[in-house]
N, C-alpha and C positions, 0 to 999 in steps of 0.2 A: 164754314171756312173759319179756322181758329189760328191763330197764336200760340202758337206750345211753349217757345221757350224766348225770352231776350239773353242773348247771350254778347259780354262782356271780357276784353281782354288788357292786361299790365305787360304795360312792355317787358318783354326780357331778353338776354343775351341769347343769340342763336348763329353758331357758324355758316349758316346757309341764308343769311340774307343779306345785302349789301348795299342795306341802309344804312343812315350816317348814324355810327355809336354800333353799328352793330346790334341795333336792337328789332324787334318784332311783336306786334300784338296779337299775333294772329290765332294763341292762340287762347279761344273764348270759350266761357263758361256760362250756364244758364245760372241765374240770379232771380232774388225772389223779391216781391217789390215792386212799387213803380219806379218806374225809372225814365225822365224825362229826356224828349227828343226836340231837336231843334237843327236849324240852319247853321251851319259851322262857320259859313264862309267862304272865303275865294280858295279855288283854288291852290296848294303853295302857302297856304296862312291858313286857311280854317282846317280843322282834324276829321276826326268822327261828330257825327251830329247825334249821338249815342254818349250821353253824359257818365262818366267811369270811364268809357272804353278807349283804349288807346287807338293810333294811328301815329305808326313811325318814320315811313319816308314819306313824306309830303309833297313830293317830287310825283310819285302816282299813285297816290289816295287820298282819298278824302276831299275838304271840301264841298260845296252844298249841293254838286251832283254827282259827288260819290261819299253822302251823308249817310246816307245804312243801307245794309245791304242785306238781303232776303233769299235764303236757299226753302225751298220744301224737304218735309222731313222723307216724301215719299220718294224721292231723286236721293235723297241719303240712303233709304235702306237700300236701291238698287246699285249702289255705291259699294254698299256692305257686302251684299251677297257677291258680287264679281269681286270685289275685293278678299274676302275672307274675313272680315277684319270688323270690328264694334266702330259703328260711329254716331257716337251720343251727339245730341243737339249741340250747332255750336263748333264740329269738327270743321268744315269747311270754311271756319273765319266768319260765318254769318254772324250779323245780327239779329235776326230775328228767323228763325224755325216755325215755317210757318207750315200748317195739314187744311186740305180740302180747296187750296186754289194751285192754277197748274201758272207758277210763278213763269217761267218760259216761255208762254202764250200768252201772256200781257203784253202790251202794246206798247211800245214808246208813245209817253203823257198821256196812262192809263193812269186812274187814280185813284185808291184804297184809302178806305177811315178804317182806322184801328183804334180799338174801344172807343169811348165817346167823343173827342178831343181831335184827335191826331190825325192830319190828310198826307199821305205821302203821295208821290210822283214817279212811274218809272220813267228813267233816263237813261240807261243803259245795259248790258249785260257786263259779266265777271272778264277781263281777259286774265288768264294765269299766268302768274310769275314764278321765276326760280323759288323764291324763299313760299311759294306755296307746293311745287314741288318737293323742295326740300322738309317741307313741317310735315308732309304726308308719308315723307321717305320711300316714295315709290319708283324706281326708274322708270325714265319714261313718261312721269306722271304728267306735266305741260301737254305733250303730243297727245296723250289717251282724253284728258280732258278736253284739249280744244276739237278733238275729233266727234267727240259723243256731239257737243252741241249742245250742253243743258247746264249752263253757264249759272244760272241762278239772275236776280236783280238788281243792280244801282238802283235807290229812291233818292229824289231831291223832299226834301222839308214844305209843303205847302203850307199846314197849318201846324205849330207846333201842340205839344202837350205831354200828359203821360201817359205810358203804355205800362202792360204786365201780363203774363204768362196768363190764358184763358179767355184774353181779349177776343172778340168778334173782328173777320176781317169783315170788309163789305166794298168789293168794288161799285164805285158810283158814277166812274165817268169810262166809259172804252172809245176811245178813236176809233174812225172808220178808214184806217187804213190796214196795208198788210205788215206794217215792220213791227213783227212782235219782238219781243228779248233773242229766241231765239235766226227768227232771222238779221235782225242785226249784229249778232255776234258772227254766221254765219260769213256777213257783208265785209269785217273787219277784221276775220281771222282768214277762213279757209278757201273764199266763194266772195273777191273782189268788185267782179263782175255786177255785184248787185250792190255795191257800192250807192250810183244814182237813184236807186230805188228805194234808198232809206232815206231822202229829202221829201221823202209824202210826209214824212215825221213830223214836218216842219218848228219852230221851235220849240218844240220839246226836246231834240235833239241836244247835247251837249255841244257845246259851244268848240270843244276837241273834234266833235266829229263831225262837225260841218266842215273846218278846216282840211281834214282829210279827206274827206269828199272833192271839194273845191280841186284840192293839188293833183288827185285822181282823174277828174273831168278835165282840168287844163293839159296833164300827160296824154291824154286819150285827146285830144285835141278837139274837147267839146265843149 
């Protein structure tokens, strides 16, 4: 389980997204280098937890449970081939391109060291937005992605440090439960119903989505 690339973005102008300034980071480049990771912060105030890398609307990213964010490179090339299309490390807005762990089937508050240093958290899956539809320029692209189901992962900061391209992953903690990345995204997009069954997560859970939860179980009158 390796590390391939950290990939990095500078805000810039982009018609398609409808962030304040009109800007976007989304989109990312691999860099060479270590490049330090950390807790950004609250929600709404803290950015990327990915030092260089931009975060433009603050309003839904970022922050210290959506501090970096992790696609695999193998869910890329199956991207490529259905798409037709090259996508180098990094096209999905990831931070980190990661080979030989199935990022999707990590658990909410599973927990990876990356190289010597570095503990992250998963805390959520990717939900898509316009200005990601729009930077991929596919129609359609929202619906095709939330349909597949292979969202990629939010990390929170447990321990910081630095990371770089050829780093060792190594998960060290898996929860014994069933809400992995993909069935939470599952819960939150297309399959509500399983809603309550992402509170086995317990707090690892983002603090967003227990609220949604809660409002879900009181409409259901439970």
């Amino acid at each position: 389980m390796e590390l391939l690339s950290v990939n990095l973005g500078r805000a810039k102008a982009a018609g398609y997204t409808d962030a304040e300034g009109g800007v976007t980071g989304i989109d990312k480049r691999p860099v060479s280098g270590a490049v330090r990771v950390f807790a950004p912060g609250p929600k709404g105030v803290g950015a990327s937890g990915v030092e260089g890398d931009d975060v433009c609307d603050l309003r839904h990213h970022g922050g210290d449970h959506q501090a970096v964010y992790a696609y695999a490179r193998e869910d890329l090339d199956v991207w490529a081939e259905e798409l037709g299309r090259d996508l180098p490390n990094g096209s999905f807005g990831e931070n980190l391109t990661t080979y030989g762990v199935d990022v999707n089937d990590a658990r909410i508050g599973e927990r990876w060291r990356i190289g010597r240093d570095v503990v992250l958290e998963v805390a959520s899956g990717r939900i898509p937005c316009r200005t990601f539809g729009g930077w991929l320029d596919q129609k359609g692209w929202v619906r095709r992605f939330t349909q597949a189901a292979v969202p990629g992962a939010y990390f929170r900061v447990i321990e910081p440090g630095a990371i770089r391209a050829g780093d060792a992953i190594e998960v060290i903690e898996r929860p014994d439960h069933e809400v992995s990345v993909t069935f939470w995204f599952r819960a939150f997009t297309t399959e509500r119903t399983l809603l309550p069954r992402t509170l086995a997560a317990g707090d690892a859970l983002e603090p967003e989505a227990i609220e949604t939860v809660r409002k879900y179980l009181a409409k259901q009158g439970s």
